[in-house]
N, C-alpha and C positions, 0 to 999 in steps of 0.2 A: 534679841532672845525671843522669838516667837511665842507665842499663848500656846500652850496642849489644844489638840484639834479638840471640837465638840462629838462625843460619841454619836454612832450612827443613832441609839435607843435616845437619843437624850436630841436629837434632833428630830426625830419623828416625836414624841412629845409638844417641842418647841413649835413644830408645824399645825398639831393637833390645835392646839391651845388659840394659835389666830385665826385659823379659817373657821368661818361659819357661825364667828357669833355673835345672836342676834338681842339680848337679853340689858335693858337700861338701868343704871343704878340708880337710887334716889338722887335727887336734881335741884341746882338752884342757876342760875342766868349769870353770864360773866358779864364786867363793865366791856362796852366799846367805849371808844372816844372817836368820833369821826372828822372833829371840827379842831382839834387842836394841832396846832404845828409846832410844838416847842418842845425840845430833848434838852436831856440834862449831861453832861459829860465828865465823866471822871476821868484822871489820869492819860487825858490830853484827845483828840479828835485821831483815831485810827483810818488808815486808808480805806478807801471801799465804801466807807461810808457816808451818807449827806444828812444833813441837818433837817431837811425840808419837813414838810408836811405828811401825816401820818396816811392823809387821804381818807375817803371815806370809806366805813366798813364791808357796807353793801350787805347784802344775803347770805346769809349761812346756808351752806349745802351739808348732808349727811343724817341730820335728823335718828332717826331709828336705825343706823346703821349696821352693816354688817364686816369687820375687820375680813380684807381679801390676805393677811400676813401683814408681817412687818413690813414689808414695803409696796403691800396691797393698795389698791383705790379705793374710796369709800364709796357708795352708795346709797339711795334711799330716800327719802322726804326729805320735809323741812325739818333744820335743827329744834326749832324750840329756843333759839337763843334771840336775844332784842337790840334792835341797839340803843344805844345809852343816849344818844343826841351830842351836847355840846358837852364839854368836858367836866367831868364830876357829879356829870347825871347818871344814876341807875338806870337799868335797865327793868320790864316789869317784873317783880317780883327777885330783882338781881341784890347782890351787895354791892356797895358801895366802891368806888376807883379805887385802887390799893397803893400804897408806898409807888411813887417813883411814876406813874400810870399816865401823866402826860405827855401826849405823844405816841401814846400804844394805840396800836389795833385793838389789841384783844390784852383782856387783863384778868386774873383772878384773883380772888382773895380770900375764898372760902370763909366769909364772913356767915353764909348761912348756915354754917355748921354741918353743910350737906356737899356731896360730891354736884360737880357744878352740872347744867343739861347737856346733852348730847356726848357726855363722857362715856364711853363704850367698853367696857373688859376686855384691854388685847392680852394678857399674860395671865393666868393664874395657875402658879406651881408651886406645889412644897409649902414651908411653912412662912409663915408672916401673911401682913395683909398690909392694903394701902388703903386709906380711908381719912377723912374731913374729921378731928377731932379738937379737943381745947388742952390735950397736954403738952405744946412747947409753941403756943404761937409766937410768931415776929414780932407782928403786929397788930390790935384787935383781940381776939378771942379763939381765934382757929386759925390752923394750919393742916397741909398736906403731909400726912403720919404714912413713913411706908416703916410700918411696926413691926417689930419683935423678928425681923429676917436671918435665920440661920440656916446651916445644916447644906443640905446638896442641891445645890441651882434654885435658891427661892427666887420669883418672878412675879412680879404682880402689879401690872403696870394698865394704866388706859389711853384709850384711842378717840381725837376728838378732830373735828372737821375747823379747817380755816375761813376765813370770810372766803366766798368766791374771785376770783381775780386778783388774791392776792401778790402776784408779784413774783419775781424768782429770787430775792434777795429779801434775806428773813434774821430781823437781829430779836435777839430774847435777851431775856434778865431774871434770876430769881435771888431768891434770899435760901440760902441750903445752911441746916445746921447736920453733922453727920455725927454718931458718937456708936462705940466709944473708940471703935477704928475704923480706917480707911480699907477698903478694900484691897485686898492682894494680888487677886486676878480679877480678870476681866467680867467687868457689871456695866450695864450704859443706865444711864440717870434720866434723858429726854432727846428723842428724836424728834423731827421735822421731817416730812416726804414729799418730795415735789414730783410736777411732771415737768416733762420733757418733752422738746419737739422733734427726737426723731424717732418714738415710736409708744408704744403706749405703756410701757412701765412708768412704774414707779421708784426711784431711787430715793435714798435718801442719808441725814450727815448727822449724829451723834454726837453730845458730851457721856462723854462713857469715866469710869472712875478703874485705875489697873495698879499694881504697886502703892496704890495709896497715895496715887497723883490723876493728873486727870492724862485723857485720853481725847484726843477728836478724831473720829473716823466719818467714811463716805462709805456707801455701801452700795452694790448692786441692787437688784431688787430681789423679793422675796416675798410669792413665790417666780422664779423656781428656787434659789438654793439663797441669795441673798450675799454671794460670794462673787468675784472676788470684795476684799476690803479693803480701803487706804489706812492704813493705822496712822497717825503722830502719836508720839507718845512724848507725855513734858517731864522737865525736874521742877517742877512745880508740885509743892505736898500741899494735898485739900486741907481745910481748917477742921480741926478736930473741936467738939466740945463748946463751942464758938458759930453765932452768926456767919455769914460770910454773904455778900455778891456775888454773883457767878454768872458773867455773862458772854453772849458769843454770835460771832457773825456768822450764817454760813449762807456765802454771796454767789448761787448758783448762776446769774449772770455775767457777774466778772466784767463789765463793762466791753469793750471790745475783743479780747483773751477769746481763745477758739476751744477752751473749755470751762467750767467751773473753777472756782477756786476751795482752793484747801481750808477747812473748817479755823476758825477762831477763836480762842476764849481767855476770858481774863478773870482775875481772881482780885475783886477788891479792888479794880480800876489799873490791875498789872498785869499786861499781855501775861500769858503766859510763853515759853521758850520749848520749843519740841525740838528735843536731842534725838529723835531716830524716826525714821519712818519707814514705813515695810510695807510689802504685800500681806498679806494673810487668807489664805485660801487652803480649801480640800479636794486632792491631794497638798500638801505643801510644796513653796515654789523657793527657786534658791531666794538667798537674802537681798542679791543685788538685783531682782526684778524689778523693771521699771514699772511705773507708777503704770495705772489701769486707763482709760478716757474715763476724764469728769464728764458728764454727756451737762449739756447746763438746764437748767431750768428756765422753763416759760411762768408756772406758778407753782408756790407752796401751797398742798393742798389739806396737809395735817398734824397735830403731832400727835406724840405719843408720851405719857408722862408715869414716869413708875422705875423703881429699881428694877432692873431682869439681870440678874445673876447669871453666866453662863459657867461658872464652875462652880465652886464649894465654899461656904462664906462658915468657918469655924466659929464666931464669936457672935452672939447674937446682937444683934445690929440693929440699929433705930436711925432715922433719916428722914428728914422735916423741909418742905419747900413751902417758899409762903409769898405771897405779894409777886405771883410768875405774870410775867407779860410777854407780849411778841408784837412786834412791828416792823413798819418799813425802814424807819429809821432809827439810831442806836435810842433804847429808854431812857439809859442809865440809871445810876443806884442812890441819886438822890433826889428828892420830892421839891 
């Protein structure tokens, strides 16, 4: 059952909102860990992935950025971000390694009760907001609030630069509490953007939330249109009202494979199962089109972290990520 297209007025909005901007929120420094090699594994050792060492963080690139779209390159100085050294050291002026952080590149925890540095505003539409507050942390005192979101395509998501050389193969982990429902159509929760070696876009792979289950997509880049899309779509229902782990591979090298591989994610250390996959594109294309080229990655260059709603979310909705990290190899969801 394909998604309703996104209107043309409701796309030129969506375009409005990434290009061009250049404006920092208040700031605090995420944990690196550059010297630790040890992962934690739930619900058993998935393919694709290795155990090894996290490697060192190196350099942040993007600084004062300016978002080129959702699957723009970034741009600009230095981030302003530190690295932490040996594992469970801050960084200056950072909070402290969060739940589970062994092993990660890049970690936050919004322990400074402030949005972290070089987070950059790629979405802001309609109502709600995303913002570092102290009404539902995980763990600590603060979590990642995307607050009070209803009504017609709320979006309000940010855009933040990876170490440089990070890698084409990119695992994450957060802790999501979503209340008081799940999503019915299509909203994505947190992208990652890589490049690619055969030309200069940016493509990138999605935990997207649709039916009140999750969703993993791959996407074109954007701009131009960010289309076509790889949908999976699971019978996996999100946790309502409840914690949860939520984690996901998306292994744009694929080892030897002559493209990308299809995104991953598990719920609480349990693959999840995706019952359909489709094209999704403007015009619409029959059902049984075959899958697009994954073009693979050389590195992940960013993510993107915020609910963006692309239909109508009738119930006003509150949505909590806390203790999120990214690495080379899986974090996993216990400390």
């Amino acid at each position: 059952m394909p998604r309703p297209l996104i209107t043309a007025l409701a796309r030129s909005a969506w375009l409005a909102a990434l290009v061009g901007c250049t404006s920092t929120p208040p700031t605090d420094n995420p944990s690196i860990d550059g010297s630790s090699g040890s992962t934690q594994t739930t619900g058993g050792t998935p393919a694709g992935g290795s155990a090894g060492s996290a490697g060192s963080a190196g350099a942040l690139n993007g600084g004062a950025t300016n978002s080129a779209g959702t699957g723009g390159a970034l741009n600009g100085g230095t981030a302003g971000m530190n690295s932490a050294g040996s594992a469970g050291a801050a960084g200056s002026g950072g909070g402290v390694v969060g739940t589970g952080c062994k092993g990660a590149t890049v970690c936050y925890d919004f322990e400074s009760g402030a949005l972290p540095t070089g987070w950059v505003p790629a979405m802001t539409q309609n109502a709600g907001a995303t913002l570092v507050d102290g009404d539902k942390p995980h763990a600590g005192k603060y979590s990642l609030h995307m607050k009070n979101f209803s009504g017609d395509q709320p979006q309000h998501s940010y855009v933040a630069p990876l170490p440089a050389n990070f890698g084409g193969t990119l695992w994450g982990r957060a802790f999501v509490y979503n209340t008081p429902k799940g999503p019915a159509q299509h909203g994505s929760l947190l992208k990652a953007r890589y490049a690619n070696a055969t030309n200069s876009n940016i493509d990138w792979y999605e935990v997207g939330y649709e039916l009140a289950r999750y969703d993993g997509i791959w996407h074109n880049p954007l701009p131009p249109s960010g289309l076509p899309e790889w949908t999976l779509r699971s019978d996996t229902d999100i946790v309502l009202n409840n914690w949860t782990c939520v984690e996901w591979l998306f292994d744009g090298q694929n080892g030897s494979a002559p493209e990308a591989a299809e995104p991953r994610i598990w719920q609480d250390g349990k693959e999840v199962n995706w019952v359909e996959k489709f094209e999704f594109n403007d015009p619409p294309v029959p059902a049984d089109t075959p899958r697009p080229p994954l073009l693979k990655a050389t590195n992940f260059v960013s993510i993107e972290v915020g609910l963006t709603m692309y239909h109508p979310l009738p119930d006003v909705s509150n949505f909590y990520i806390d203790d999120l990290a990214f690495g080379k190899a899986r974090v996993g969801c216990v400390d």
